[in-house]
C-alpha positions as CSV (number, residue, x, y, z in Angstrom):
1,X,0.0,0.0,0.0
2,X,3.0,2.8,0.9
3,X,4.7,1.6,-2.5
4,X,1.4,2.6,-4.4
5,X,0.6,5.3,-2.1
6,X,4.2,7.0,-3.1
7,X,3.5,5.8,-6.6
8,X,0.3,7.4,-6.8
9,X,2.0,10.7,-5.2
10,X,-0.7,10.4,-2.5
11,X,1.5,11.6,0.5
12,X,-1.5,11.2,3.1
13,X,-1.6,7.9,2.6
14,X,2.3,7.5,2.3
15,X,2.2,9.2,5.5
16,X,-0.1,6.7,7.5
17,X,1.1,3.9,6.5
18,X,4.5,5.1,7.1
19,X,3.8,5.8,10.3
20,X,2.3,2.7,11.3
21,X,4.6,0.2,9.6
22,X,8.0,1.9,10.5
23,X,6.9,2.0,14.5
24,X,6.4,-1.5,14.4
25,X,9.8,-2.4,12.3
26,X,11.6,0.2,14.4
27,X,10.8,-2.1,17.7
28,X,12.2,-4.9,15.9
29,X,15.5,-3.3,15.0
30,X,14.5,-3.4,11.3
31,X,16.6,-0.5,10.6
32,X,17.6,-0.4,7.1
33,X,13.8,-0.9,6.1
34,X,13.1,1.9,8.1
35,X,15.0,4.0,6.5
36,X,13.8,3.0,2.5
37,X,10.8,3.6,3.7
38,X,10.7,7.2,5.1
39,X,12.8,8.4,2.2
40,X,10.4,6.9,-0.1
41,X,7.7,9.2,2.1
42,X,9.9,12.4,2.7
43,X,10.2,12.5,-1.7
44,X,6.7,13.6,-1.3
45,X,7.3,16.1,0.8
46,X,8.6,17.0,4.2
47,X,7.0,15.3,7.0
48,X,7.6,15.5,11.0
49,X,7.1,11.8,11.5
50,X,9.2,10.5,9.0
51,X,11.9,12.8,9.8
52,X,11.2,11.6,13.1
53,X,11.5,7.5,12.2
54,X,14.3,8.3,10.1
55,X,16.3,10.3,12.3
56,X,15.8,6.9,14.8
57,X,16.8,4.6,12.5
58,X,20.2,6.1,11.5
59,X,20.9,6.8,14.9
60,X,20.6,3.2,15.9
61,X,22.5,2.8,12.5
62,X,25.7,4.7,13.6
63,X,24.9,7.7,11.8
64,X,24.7,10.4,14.3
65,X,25.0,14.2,11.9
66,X,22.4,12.3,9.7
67,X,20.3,11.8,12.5
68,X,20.4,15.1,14.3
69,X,19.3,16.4,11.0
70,X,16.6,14.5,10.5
71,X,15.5,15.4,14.1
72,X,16.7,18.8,13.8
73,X,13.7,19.4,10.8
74,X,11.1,17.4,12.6
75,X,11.2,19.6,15.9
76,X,10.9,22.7,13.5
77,X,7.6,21.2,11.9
78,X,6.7,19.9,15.7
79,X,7.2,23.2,16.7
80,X,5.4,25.5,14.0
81,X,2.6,22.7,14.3
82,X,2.0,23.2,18.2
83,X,2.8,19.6,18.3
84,X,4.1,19.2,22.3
85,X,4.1,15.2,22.2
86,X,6.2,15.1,19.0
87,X,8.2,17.9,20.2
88,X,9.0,16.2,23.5
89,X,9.7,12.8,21.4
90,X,12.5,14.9,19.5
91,X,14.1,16.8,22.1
92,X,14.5,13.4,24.1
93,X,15.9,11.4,20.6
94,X,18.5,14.6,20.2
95,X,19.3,14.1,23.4
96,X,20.0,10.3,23.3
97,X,22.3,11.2,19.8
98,X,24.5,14.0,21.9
99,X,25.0,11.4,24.7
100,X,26.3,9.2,22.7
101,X,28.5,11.4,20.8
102,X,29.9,11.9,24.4
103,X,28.5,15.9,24.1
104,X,27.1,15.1,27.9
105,X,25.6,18.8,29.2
106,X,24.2,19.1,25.3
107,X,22.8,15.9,25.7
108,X,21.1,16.9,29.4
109,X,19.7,20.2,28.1
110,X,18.0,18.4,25.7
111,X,16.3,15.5,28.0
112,X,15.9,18.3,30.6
113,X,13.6,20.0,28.2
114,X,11.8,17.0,26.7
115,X,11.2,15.8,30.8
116,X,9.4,19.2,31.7
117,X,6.9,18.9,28.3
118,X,6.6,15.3,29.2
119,X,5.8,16.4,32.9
120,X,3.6,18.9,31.7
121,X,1.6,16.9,29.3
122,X,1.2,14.0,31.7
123,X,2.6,11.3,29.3
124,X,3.9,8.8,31.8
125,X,5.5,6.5,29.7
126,X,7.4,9.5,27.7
127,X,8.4,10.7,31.5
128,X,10.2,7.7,32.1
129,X,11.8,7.5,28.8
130,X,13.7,9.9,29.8
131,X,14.0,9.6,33.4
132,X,16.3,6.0,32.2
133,X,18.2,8.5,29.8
134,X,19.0,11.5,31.4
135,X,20.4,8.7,34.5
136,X,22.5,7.1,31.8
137,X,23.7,10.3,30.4
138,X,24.7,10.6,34.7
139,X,26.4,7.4,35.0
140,X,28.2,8.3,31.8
141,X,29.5,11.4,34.2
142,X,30.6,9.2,36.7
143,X,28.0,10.3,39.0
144,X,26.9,6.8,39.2
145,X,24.3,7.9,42.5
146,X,22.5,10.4,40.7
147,X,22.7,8.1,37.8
148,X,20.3,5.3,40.1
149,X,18.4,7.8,41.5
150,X,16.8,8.7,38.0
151,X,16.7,5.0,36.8
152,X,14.7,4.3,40.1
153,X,12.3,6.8,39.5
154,X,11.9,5.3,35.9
155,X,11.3,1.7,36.3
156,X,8.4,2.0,38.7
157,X,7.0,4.0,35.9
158,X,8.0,1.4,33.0
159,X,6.1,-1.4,35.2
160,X,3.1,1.2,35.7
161,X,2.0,2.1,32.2
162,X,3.0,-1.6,30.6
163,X,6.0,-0.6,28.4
164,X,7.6,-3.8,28.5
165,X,10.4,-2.6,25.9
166,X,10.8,0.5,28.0
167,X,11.2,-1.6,31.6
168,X,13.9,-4.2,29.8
169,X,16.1,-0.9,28.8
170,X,15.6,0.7,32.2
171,X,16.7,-2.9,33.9
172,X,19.3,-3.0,31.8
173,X,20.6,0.5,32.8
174,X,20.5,-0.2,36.5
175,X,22.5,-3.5,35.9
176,X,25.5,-1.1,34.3
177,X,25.5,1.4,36.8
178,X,25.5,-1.6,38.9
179,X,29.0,-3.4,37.4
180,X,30.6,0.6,37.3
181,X,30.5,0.4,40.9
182,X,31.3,-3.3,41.6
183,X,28.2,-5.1,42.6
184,X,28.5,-7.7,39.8
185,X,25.8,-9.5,41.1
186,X,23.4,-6.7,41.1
187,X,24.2,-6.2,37.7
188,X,24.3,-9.5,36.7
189,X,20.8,-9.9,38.3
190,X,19.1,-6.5,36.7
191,X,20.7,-8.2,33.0
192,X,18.9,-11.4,33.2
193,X,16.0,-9.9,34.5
194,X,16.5,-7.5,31.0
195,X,17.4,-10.4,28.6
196,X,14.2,-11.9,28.3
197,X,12.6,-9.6,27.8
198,X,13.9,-8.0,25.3
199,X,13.8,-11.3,23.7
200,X,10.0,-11.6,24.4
201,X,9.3,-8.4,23.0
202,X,11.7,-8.7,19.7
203,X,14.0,-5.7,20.3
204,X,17.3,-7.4,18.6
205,X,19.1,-4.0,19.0
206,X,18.5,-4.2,23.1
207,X,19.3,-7.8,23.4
208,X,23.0,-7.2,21.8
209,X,23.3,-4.4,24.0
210,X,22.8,-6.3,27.2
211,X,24.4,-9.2,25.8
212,X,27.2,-7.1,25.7
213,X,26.7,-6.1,29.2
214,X,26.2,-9.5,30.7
215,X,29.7,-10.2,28.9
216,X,31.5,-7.1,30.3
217,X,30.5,-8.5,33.7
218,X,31.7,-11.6,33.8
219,X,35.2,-10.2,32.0
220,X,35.3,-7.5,35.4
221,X,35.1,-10.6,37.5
222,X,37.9,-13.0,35.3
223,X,35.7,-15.3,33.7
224,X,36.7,-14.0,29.8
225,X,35.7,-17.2,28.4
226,X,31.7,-16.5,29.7
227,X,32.5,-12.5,28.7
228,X,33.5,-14.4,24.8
229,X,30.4,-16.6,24.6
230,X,28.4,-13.2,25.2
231,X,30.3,-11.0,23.1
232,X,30.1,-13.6,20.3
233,X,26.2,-14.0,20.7
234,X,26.0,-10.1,20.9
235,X,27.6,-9.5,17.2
236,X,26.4,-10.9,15.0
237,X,23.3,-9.5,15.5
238,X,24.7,-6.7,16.0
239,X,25.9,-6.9,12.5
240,X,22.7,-8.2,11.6
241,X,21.0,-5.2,12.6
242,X,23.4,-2.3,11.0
243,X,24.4,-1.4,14.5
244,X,27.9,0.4,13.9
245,X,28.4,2.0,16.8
246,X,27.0,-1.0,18.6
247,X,29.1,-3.1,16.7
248,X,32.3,-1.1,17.7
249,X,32.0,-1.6,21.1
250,X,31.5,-5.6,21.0
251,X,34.6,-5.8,19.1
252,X,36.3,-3.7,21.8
253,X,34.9,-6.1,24.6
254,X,36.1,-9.0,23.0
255,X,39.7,-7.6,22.8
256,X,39.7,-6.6,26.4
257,X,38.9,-10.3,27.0
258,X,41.5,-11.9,24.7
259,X,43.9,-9.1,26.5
260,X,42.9,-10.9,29.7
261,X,43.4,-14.2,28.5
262,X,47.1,-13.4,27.6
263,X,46.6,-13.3,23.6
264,X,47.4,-9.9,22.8
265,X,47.9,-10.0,19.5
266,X,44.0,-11.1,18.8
267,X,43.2,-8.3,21.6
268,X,44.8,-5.9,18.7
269,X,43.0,-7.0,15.9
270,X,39.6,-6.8,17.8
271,X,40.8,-3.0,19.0
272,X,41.9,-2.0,15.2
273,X,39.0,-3.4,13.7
274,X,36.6,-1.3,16.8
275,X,38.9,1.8,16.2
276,X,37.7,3.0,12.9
277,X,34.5,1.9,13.2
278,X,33.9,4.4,16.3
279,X,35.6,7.2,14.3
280,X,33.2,7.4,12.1
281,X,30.0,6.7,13.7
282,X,31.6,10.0,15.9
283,X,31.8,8.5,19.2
284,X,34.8,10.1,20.8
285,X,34.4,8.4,24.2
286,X,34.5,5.1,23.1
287,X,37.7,5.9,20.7
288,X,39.9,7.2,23.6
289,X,38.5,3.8,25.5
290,X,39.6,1.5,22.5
291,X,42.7,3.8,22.2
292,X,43.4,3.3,25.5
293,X,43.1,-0.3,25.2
294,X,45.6,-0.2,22.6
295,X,48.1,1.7,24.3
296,X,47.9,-0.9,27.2
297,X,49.1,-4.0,24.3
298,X,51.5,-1.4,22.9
299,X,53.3,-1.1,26.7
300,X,53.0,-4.6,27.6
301,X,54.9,-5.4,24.5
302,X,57.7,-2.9,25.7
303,X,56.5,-0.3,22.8
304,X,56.6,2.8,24.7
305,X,56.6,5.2,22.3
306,X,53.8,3.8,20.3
307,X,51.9,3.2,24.0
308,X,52.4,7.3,24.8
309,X,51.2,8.5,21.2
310,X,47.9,6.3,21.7
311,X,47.5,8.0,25.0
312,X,48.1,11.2,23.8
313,X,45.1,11.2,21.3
314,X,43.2,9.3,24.4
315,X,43.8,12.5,27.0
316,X,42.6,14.8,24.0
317,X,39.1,13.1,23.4
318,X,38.8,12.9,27.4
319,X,39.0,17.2,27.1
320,X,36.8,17.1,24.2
321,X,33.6,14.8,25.8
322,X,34.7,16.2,29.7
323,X,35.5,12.0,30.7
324,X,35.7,11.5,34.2
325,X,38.6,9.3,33.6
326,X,40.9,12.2,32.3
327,X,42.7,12.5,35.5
328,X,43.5,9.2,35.5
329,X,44.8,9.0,32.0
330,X,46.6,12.0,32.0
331,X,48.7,10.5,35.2
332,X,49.6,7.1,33.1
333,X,50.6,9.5,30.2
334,X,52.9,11.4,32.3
335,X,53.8,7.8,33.9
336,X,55.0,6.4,30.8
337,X,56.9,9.8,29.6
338,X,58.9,9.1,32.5
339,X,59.4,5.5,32.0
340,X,60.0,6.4,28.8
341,X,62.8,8.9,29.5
342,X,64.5,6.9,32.5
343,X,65.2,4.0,29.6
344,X,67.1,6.4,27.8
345,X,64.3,6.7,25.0
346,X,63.9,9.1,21.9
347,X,61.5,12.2,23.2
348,X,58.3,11.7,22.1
349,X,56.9,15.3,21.2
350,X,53.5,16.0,23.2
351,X,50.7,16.3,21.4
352,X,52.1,14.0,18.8
């Protein structure tokens, strides 16, 4: 029907349909049809909702600047068309793309903004939205307290109004904040309480990420061959699914774990084939961890030099996205300069 619909240059139909078809396929991860499918729709003209499903779909895609201009144009038409639901939708989904370029108080304006509306329009299930975001945009900060606090307030909510999809994500969030600060077994718990669901309720792109998380849990606690069988279930749909950015950060996880196993060299393959990948899907705070990650092989092997030029790029994404870690990378930088200089070694410029 949208095919003859678009055919027939009949956009109100186009439009419907749209609509309808790309929510469902959007809960199911079924990205790349998504995105046919609005494009077909925005040729007839520009449309809020499209934009809207569009803007989600490269997102999830690991097309950030596309997304945020997709998103950009539908809070305009939201705006001009007194549209407060739609608006609300947009400001929280610009939000969610500024948190994961690591652009943190951009990203909290945003949610901040789309969580008064929400408030104010007494859509319960939007309010917890982004109640789970803006405490994952917290937890991101480090401030893994404030971070609960907000993903507490959420889940009750979740449960309340029946989003099942919306409760998994929330569960999921509390089981990170969880492993950041050590309880393994409340994150493992808050995971498999996730799983699931996620399962029952066919979000593919939510089941790799917390099959991702279940992994990074059992790798913080030793077992890297449980962390593998995770990791390894988590790609390929990950792949599946057109998740880049997601994508990037299983391959990182699986070359922490080979690191921990002692077989560095596939640790390094996993890290150069993650490093490229979260260039250009813009995600500087997962580059300066995979960076990172690599300067850590590069000084085990005795490769100072190479160890301190990885860091250097890792201290200058830490200024860029304000990392909470920056401290503590800056001290190993100017750790290793000194190793580095105490062996009698070439001077490696700064800022090299």
């Amino acid at each position: 029907m949208h095919r003859l619909a678009v055919a027939g240059q009949q956009p109100l139909i186009a439009r419907n349909v749209g609509d309808r078809v790309c929510l469902v396929w959007l809960r199911t991860s079924r990205f790349a049809a998504v995105k046919a499918m609005t494009t077909a729709t925005l040729a007839l003209g520009p449309d809020a909702n499209a934009l809207s499903a569009r803007g989600w779909a490269r997102s999830s895609t690991g097309r950030p600047w596309l997304a945020l201009e997709d998103y950009q144009q539908a809070l305009t038409l939201y705006q001009e068309a007194g549209d407060r639901a739609g608006e609300a939708t947009t400001l929280h989904n610009i939000g969610g793309v500024y948190h994961r370029l690591g652009d943190r108080q951009r990203a909290l304006d945003h949610l901040d903004q789309a969580l008064r509306i929400r408030r104010e329009g007494g859509d319960r299930a939007g309010e917890a939205a982004t109640l789970s975001s803006i405490g994952g945009v917290y937890g991101r900060l480090g401030d893994r307290q404030r971070a609960l606090d907000y993903l507490h307030q959420a889940l009750p909510i979740r449960r309340e109004v029946g989003d099942r999809a919306g409760e998994a994500a929330t569960l999921n969030n509390i089981g990170h904040e969880y492993d950041a600060l050590g309880d393994r077994q409340q994150a493992l718990d808050h995971h498999h309480q996730a799983l699931p669901i996620r399962r029952e309720v066919g979000d593919r792109a939510g089941e790799a990420v917390t099959l991702n998380n279940i992994g990074h849990v059992y790798d913080r606690m030793g077992d890297r061959q449980r962390a593998l069988d995770h990791y390894h279930q988590a790609l390929p749909i990950e792949r599946e699914i057109g998740d880049r950015a997601g994508e990037a950060v299983t391959l990182n996880n699986i070359g922490h774990a080979y690191h921990g196993l002692g077989d560095r060299q596939q640790a390094l393959d996993h890290y150069h084939q993650a490093l490229p990948i979260r260039r250009e899907v813009g995600d500087r705070a997962g580059e300066a961890v995979t960076r990172y990650n690599i300067a850590m092989i590069h000084q085990a092997d005795g490769d100072l030099e190479q160890a301190i030029r990885e860091l250097e790029h890792v201290v200058d994404l830490d200024r860029q996205v304000d990392d909470p870690d920056l401290e503590a990378d800056t001290a190993v930088l100017e750790q290793l300069r000194r190793q580095h200089a105490e062996d009698g070694g070439t001077e490696v410029p700064s800022g090299s």
